[in-house]
C-alpha positions as CSV (number, residue, x, y, z in Angstrom):
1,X,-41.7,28.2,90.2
2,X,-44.9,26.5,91.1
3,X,-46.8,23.9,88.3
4,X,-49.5,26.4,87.8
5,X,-47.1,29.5,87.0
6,X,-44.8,26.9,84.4
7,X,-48.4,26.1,83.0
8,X,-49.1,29.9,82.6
9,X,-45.9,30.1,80.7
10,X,-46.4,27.3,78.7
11,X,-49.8,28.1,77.2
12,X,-48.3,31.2,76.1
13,X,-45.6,29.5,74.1
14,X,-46.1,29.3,70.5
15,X,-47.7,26.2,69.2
16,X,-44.5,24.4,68.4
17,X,-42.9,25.3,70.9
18,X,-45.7,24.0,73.2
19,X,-45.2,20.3,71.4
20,X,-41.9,20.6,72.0
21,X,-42.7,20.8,75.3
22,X,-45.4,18.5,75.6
23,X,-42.6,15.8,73.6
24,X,-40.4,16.3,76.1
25,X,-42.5,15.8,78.9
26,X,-43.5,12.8,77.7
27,X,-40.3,11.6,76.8
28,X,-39.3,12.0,80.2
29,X,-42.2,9.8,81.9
30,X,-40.8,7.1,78.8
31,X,-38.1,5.3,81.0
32,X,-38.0,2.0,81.2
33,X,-38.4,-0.2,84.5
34,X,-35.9,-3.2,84.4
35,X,-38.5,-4.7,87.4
36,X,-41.4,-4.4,84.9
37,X,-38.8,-5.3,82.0
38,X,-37.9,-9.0,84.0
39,X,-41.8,-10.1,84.8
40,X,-43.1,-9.4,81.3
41,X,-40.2,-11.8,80.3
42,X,-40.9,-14.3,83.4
43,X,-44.4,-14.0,81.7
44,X,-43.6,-14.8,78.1
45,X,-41.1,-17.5,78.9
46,X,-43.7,-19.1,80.4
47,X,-46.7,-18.7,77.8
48,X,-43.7,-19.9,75.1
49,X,-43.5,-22.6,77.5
50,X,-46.8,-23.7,78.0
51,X,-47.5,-23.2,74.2
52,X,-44.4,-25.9,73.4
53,X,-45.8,-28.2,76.2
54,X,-49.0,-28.4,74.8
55,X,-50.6,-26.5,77.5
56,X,-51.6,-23.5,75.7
57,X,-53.2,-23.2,72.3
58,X,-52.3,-20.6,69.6
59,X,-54.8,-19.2,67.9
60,X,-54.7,-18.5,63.6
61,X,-53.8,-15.0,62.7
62,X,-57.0,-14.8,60.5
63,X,-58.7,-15.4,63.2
64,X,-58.2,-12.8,65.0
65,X,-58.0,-10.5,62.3
């Protein structure tokens, strides 16, 4: 079956049926990446790093806020 034919079918679900679908969907696109997992912890060991050293700066909560 062809995207635009499961689309065809889809719309003409009933509303909660369609968010199950749409939930699932989404759900499925949801996995994680152990590559993309390891550099964002390469990343924050470093800024941890950097922020113990001295090298970075934190900035006050209320200021952000």
């Amino acid at each position: 079956m062809k995207s635009a034919e499961i689309l065809n079918e889809a719309i003409n679900l009933k509303s909660t049926e369609r968010f199950m679908l749409v939930e699932e969907i989404l759900k499925s696109l949801d996995k994680p990446d152990v590559s993309l997992d390891k550099i964002w912890i390469d990343e924050a060991q470093k800024r941890l790093n950097a922020y113990r050293s001295g090298k970075a700066k934190g900035i006050p909560m209320e200021e952000i806020f």
